[in-house]
VOBA-1610 file (N, C-alpha, C; in pm, whole numbers, padded with zeros to 5 digits, always signed):
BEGIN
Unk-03898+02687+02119Unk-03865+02582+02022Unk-03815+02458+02096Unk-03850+02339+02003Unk-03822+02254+02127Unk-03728+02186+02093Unk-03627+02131+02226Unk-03505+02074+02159Unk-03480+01933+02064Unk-03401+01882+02013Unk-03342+01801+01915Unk-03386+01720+02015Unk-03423+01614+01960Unk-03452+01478+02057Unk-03342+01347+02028Unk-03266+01341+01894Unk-03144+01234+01872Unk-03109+01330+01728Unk-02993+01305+01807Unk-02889+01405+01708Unk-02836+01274+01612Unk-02811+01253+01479Unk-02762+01241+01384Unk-02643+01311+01295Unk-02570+01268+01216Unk-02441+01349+01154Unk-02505+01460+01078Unk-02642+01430+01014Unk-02689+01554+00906Unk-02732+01598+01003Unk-02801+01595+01130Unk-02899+01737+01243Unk-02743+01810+01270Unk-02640+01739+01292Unk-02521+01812+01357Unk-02492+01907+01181Unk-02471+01859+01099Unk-02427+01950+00993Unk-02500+02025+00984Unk-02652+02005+00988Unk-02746+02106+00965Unk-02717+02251+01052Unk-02696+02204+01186Unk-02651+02317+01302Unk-02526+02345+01303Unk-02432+02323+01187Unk-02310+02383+01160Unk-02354+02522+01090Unk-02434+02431+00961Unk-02482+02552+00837Unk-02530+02619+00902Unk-02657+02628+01025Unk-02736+02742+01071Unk-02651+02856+01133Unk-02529+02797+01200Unk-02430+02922+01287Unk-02334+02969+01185Unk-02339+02923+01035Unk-02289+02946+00899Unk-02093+02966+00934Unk-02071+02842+00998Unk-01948+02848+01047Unk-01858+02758+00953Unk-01742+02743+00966Unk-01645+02665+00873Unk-01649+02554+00974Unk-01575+02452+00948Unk-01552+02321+01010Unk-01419+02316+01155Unk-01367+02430+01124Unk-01313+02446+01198Unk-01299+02546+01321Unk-01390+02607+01283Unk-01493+02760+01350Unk-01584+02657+01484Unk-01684+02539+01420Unk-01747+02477+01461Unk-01703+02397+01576Unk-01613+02311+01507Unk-01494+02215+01588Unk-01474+02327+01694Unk-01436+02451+01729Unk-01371+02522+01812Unk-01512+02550+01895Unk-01593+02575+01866Unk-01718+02633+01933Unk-01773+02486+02006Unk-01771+02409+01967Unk-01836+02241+02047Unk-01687+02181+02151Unk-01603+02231+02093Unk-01481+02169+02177Unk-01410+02039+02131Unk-01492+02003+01992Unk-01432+01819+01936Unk-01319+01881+01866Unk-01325+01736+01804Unk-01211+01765+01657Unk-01273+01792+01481Unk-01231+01868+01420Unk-01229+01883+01288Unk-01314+01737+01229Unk-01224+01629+01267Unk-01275+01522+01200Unk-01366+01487+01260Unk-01457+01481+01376Unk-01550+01481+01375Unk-01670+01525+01308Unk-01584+01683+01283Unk-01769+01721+01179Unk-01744+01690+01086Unk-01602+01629+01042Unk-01672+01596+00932Unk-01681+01495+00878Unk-01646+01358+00994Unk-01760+01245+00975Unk-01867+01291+01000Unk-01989+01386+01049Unk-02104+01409+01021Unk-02156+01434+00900Unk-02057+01468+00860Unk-02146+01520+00683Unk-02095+01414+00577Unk-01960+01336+00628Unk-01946+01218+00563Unk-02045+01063+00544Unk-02162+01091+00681Unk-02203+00988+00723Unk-02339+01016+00796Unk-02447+01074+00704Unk-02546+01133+00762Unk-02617+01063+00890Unk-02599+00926+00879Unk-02690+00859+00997Unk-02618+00812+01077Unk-02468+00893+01099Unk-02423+00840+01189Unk-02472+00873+01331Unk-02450+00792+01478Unk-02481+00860+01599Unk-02414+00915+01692Unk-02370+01031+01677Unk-02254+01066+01771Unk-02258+01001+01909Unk-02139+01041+01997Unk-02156+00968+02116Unk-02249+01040+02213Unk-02227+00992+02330Unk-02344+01088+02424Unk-02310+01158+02506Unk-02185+01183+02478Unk-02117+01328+02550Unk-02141+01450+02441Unk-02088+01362+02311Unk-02162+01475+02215Unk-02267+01516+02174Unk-02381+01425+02240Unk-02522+01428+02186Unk-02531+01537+02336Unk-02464+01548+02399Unk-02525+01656+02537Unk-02478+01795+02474Unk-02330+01808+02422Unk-02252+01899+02358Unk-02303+02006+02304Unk-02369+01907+02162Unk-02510+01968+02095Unk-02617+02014+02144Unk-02707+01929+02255Unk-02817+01990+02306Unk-02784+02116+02326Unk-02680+02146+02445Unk-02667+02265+02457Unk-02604+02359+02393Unk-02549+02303+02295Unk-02500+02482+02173Unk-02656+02502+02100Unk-02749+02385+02103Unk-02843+02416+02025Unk-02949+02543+02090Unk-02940+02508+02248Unk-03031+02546+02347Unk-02973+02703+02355Unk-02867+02702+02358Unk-02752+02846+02376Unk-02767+02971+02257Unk-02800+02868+02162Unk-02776+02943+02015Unk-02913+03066+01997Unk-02896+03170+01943Unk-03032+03271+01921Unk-03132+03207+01833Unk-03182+03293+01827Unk-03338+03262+01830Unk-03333+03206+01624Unk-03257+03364+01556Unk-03196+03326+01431Unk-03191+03217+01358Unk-03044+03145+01469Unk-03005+03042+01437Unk-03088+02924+01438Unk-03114+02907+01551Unk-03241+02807+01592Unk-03354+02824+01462Unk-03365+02867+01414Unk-03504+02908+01303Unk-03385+02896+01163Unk-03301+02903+01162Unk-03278+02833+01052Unk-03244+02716+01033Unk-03227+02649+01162Unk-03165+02487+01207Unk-03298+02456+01173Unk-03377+02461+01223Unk-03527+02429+01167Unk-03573+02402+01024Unk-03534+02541+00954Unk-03561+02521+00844Unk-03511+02433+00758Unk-03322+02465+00760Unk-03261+02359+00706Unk-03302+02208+00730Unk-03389+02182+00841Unk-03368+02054+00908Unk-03487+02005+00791Unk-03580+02057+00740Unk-03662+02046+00655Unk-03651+02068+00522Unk-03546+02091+00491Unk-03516+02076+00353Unk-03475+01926+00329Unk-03545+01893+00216Unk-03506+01732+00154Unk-03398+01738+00099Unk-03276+01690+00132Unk-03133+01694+00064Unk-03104+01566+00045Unk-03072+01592-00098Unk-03003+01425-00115Unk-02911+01377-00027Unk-02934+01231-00002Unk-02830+01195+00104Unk-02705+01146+00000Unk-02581+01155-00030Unk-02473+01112-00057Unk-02453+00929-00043Unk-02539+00868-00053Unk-02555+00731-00085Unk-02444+00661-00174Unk-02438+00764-00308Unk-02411+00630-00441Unk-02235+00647-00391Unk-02187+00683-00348Unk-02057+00661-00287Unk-02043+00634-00099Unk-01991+00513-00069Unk-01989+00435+00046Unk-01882+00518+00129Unk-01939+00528+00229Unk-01822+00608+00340Unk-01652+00513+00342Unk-01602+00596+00319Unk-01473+00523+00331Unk-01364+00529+00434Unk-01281+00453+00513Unk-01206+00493+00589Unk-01094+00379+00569Unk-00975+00447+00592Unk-00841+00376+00596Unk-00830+00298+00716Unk-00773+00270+00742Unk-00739+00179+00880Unk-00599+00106+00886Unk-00537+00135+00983Unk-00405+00160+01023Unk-00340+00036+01102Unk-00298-00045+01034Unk-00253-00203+01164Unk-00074-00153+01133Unk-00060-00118+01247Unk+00072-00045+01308Unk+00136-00169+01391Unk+00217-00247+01372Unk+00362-00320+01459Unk+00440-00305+01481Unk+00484-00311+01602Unk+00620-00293+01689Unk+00645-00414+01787Unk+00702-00514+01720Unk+00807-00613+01751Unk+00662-00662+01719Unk+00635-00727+01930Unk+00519-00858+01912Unk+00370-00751+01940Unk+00374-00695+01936Unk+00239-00601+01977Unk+00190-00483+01871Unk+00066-00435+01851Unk-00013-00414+01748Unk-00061-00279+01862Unk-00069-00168+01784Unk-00169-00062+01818Unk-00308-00077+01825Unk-00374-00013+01926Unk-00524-00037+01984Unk-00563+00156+01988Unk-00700+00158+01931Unk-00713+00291+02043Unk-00863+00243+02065Unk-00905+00297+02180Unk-01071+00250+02261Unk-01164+00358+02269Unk-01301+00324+02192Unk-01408+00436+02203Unk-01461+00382+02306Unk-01587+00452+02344Unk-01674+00419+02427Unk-01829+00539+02409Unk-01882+00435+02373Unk-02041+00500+02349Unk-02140+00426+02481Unk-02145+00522+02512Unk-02250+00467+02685Unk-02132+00394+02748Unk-02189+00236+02768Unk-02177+00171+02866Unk-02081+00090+02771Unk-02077+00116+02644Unk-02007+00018+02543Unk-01872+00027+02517Unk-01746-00037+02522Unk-01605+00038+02529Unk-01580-00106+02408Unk-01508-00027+02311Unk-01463-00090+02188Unk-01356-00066+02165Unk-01230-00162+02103Unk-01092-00162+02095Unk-01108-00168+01965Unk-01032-00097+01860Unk-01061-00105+01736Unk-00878-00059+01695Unk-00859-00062+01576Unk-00718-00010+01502Unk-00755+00129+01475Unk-00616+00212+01437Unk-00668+00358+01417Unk-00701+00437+01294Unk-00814+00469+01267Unk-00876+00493+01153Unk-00958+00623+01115Unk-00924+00683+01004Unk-00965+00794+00963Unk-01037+00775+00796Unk-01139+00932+00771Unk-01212+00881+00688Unk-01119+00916+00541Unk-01132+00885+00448Unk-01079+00917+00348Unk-01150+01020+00249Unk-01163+01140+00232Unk-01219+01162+00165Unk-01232+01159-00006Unk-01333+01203-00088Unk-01337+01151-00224Unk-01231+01207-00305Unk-01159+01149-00344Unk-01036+01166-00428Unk-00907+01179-00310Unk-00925+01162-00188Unk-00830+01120-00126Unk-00733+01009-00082Unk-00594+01009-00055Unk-00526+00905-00073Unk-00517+00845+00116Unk-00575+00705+00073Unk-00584+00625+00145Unk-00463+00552+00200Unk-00381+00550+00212Unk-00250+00540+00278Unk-00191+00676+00321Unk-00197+00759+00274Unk-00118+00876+00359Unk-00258+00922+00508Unk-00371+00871+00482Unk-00474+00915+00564Unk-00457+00816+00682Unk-00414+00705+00669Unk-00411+00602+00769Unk-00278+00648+00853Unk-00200+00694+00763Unk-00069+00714+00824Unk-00110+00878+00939Unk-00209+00951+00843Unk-00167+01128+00932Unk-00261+01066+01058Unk-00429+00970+01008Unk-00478+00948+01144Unk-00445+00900+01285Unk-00390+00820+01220Unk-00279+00727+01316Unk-00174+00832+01394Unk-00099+00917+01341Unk-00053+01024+01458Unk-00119+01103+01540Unk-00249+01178+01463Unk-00323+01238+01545Unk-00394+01207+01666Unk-00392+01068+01626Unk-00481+00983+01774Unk-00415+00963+01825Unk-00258+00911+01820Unk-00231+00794+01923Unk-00049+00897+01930Unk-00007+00978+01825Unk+00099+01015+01870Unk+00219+00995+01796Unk+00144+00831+01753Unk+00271+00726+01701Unk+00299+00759+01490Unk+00440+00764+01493Unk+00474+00788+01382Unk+00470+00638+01287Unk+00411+00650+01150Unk+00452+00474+01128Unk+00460+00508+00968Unk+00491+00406+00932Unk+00481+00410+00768Unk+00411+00211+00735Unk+00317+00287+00611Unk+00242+00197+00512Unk+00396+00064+00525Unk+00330-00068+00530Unk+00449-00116+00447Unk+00337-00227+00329Unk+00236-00263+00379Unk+00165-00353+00290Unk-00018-00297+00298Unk-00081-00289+00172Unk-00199-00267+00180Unk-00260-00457+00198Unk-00400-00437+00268Unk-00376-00584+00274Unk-00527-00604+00188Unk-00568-00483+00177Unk-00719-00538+00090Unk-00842-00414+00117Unk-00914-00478+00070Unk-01043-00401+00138Unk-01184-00462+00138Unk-01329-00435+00207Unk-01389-00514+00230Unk-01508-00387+00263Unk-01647-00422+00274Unk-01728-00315+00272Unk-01797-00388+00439Unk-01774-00307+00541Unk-01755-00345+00700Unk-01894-00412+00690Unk-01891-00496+00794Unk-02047-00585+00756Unk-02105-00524+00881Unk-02051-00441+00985Unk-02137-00360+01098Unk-02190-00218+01035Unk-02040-00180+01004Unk-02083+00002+00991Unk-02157+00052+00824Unk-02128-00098+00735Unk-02116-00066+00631Unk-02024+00064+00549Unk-01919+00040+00605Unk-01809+00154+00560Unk-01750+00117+00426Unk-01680+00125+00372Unk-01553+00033+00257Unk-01475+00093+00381Unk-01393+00002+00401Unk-01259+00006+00453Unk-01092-00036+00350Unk-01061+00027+00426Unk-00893-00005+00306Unk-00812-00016+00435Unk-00742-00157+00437Unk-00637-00219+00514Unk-00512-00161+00523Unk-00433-00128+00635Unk-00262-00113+00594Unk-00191-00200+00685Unk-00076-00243+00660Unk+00006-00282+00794Unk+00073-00173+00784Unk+00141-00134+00899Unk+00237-00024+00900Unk+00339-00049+01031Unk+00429+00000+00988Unk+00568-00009+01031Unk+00580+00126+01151Unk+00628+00076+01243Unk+00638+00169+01431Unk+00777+00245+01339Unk+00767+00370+01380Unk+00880+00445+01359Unk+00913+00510+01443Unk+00842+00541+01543Unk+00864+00643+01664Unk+00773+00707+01693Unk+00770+00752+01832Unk+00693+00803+01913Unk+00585+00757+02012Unk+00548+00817+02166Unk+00475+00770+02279Unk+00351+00715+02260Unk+00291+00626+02242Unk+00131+00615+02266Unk+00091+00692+02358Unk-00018+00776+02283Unk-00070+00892+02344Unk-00213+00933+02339Unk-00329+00969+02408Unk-00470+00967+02366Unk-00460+01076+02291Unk-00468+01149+02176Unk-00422+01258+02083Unk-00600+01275+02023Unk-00691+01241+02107Unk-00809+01256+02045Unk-00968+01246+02129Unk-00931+01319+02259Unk-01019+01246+02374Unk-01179+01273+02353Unk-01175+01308+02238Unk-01334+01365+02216Unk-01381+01233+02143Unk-01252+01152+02072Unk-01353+01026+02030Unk-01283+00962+02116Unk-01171+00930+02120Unk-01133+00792+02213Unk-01109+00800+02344Unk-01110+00722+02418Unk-01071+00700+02579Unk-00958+00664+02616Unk-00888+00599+02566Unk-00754+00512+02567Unk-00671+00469+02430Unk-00563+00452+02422Unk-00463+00400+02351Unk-00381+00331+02408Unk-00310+00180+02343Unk-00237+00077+02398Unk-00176-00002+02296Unk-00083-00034+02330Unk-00016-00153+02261Unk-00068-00264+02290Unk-00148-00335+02232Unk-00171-00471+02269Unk-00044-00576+02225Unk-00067-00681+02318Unk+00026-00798+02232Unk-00031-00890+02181Unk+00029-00869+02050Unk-00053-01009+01875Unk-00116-01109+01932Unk-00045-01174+02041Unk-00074-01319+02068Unk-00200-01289+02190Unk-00273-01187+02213Unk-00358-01164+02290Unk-00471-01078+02287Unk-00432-01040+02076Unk-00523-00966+02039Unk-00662-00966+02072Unk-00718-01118+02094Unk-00873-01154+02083Unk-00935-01114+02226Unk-00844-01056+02300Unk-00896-01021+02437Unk-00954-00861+02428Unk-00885-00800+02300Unk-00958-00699+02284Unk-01047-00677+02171Unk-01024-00773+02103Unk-01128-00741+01969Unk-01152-00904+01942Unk-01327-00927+01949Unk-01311-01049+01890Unk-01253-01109+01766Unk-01222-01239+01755Unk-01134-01280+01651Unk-01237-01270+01520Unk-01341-01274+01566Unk-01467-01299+01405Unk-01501-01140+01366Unk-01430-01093+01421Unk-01473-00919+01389Unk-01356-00880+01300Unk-01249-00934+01345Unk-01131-00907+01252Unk-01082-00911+01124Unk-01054-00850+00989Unk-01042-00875+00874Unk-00929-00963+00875Unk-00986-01121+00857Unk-00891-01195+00841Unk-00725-01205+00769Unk-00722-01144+00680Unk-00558-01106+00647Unk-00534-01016+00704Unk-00566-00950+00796Unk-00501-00853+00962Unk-00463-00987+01006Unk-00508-01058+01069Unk-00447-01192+01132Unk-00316-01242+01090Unk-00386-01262+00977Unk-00250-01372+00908Unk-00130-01281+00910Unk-00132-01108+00870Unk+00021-01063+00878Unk+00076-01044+00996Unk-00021-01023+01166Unk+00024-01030+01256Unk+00107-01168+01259Unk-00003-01251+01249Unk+00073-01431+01321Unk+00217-01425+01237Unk+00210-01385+01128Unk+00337-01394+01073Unk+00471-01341+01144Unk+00409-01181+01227Unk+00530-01151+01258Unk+00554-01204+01405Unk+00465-01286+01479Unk+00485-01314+01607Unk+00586-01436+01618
//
């Protein structure tokens, strides 16, 4: 059988269902996190990175003959894609004094500084999700203090939901090395060195400049 040639979030769910594992069975068998699989099934066309696109090759290559023949099959079933509701994710703008939380992916050659963000799921509350993601990645304890809006991402096409949030304690820490590379405090007044300024949801700006 021949292998997966570009893995997608539905080929990765599909090869969850074939080893008929839970999400957290899975997560343990690939070595990521939980929330990874399940931005795959949150986000069928998403592209994992390419440590995980190797990850996969080989649990796919590893897996029996069984499994493999039902990854197949499933892979050919027409399933509705989850369209009429937009992937959603919270997103976490965390301050402490003059400096703003960062954490950094990197897909290939590409290294991106972004705020810390988790998906929300349907009927889930979008401020307590910004708040648990935000520890899991980076370490750091914070609390909601202002929602600042929301906006449907003009790259990822996500809905996003804004927070500022308040530093309460704890180390910046990489708490997630399967998606990110790094975590940092940037400082407000030097934000644009890591994220361009036209990428930024403009009232993120305005409540930083406020507190600088």
């Amino acid at each position: 059988m021949a292998d997966v040639q570009h893995w997608t979030g539905e080929k990765a769910a599909r090869l969850q269902d074939a080893f008929e594992m839970t999400q957290e069975e899975f997560a343990g068998k690939l070595g990521v996190s939980v929330r990874s699989i399940a931005s795959w099934r949150a986000n069928p066309r998403m592209v994992p990175q390419p440590d995980t696109q190797r990850i996969l090759d080989t649990t796919y290559r590893m897996a029996r003959d069984a499994v493999r023949r039902r990854f197949l099959h499933l892979s050919r079933i027409s399933a509705p894609q989850p369209e009429a509701q937009a992937l959603r994710v919270a997103i976490a703008v965390v301050r402490r004094g003059g400096d703003v939380l960062l954490v950094c992916r990197q897909d290939g050659d590409d290294i991106a500084w972004q705020f810390p963000a988790g998906i929300v799921k349907p009927g889930g509350n979008a401020p307590k999700v910004a708040v648990r993601e935000t520890l899991d990645e980076t370490g750091v304890h914070c609390l909601v203090r202002e929602h600042l809006g929301e906006r449907l991402h003009p790259v990822t096409r996500a809905l996003c939901d804004y927070f500022i949030c308040d530093y309460v304690h704890g180390e910046a820490v990489n708490g997630d090395s399967s998606e990110n590379v790094a975590v940092a405090w940037a400082p407000i007044a030097e934000l644009s060195r890591f994220i361009p300024t036209d990428r930024i949801y403009p009232p993120i700006l305005d409540a930083l400049e406020a507190t600088v």
